[in-house]
N, C-alpha and C positions, 0 to 999 in steps of 0.2 A: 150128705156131705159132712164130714167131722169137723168140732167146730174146733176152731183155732187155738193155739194156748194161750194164756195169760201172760201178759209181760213179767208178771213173776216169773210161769213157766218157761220161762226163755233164757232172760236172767240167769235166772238163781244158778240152774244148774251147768251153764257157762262158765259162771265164777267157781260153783263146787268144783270142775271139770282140771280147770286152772289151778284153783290151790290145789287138785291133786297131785299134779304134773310137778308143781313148784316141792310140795314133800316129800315125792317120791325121790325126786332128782337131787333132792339137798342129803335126803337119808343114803342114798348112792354116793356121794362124795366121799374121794375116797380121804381115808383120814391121814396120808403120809402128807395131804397136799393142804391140811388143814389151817395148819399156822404159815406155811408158804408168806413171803412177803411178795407185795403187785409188783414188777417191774416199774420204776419209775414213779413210786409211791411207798416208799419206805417206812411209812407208819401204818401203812393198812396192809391188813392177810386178808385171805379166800375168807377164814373163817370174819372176817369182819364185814364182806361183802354180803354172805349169807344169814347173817344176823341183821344188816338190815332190811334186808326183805320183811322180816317181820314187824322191826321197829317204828320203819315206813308204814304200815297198814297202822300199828297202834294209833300213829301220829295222826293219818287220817280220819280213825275213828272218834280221836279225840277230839280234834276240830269239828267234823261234823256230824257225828253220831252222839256225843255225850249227854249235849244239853237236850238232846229227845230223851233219853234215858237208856242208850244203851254203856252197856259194861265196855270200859276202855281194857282190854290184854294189859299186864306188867310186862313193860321190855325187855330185854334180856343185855347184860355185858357184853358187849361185840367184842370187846378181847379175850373174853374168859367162856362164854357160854361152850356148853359141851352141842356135841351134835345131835345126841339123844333128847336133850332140856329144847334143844331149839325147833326139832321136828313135835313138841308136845305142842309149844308155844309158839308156832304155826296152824296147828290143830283151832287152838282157843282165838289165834287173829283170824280166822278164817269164819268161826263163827261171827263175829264182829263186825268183819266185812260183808257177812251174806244178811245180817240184821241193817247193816248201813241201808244193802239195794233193798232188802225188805222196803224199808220204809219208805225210799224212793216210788217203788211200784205203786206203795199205798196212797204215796200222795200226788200219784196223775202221771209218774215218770219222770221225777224231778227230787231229788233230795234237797231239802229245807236249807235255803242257808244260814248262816248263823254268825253272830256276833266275830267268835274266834274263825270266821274264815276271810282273811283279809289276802291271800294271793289274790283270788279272784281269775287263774287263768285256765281252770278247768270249770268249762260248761258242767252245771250239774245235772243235766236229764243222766238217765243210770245208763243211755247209750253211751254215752263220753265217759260218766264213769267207772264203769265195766273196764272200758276200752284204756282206759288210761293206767289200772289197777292190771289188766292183763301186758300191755306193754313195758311197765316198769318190771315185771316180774320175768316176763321175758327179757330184757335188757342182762337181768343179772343173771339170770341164767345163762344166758349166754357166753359172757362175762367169762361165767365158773367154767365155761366147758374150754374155751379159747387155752385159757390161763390155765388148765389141768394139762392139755396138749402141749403145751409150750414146756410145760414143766415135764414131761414124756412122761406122766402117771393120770390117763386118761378115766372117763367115770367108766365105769363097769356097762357092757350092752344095756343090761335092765335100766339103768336109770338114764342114759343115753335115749335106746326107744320111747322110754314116758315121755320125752319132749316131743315128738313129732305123732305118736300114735296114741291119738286121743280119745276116738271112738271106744276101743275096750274099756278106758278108764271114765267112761261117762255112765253115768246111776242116772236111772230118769224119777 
């Protein structure tokens, strides 16, 4: 009988699986929709929704990855970043967040809490936080596709199918 994977092995390439989806799908937007302002939020654009996709993981990493010692990503300008600079800086938050569940695994399936984690309302076994780090990211993906339609300048098929077909885009 083969023996089972490791809760790394389960993890990690869930999360890889996800930021791929989330890069592929960002590097697919198209760019006439880029600066677009939100309906009914007149100081945010598409491009400021998809800047913080990354900012958010920094912010994560920062609160509970730092003081273990992992590398906090540099933000990016949500009004200024290009799409080429944010799909790098999605690359580098991705390693950060696969260091975050790392450490979780390592320590029984539970990342450490920490002084700077004062919400308190994400359970931190890496179930939840997996789960929390892939719904936010779906949320905004979502988001971009909604608001690309509405705008009648849709994401291109290829980064369209990277949301739902996941299978091809998974590395074991």
């Amino acid at each position: 009988m083969p023996r089972p994977p490791s809760l790394e092995g389960i993890i990690l390439p869930a999360w890889e699986t996800n930021a791929r989806i989330t890069r592929l799908f960002l590097a697919g937007m198209p760019a006439a929709i880029w600066d677009e302002v939100i309906p009914g939020a007149p100081r945010r654009t598409l491009r400021m929704i998809a800047g913080h996709i990354h900012n958010a993981r920094c912010m994560w990493v920062r609160t509970l990855g730092k003081p273990h010692g992992i590398r906090v990503p540099k933000l990016v300008d949500r009004r200024s970043v290009r799409k080429a600079d944010l799909v790098r800086a999605l690359r580098q938050s991705t390693v950060a967040i696969r260091e975050l569940l790392r450490l979780g695994c390592a320590q029984g399936g539970r990342v450490p809490p920490t002084p700077a984690y004062v919400w308190r309302n994400l359970a931190l076994d890496v179930g939840h936080v997996l789960t929390y780090f892939v719904a936010h990211e779906g949320h905004h993906r979502g988001q971009l596709a909604l608001l690309a339609r509405q705008f009648g300048v849709p994401f291109p098929r290829a980064a369209r199918n990277a949301l739902w077909q996941w299978k091809p885009l998974r590395r074991h």
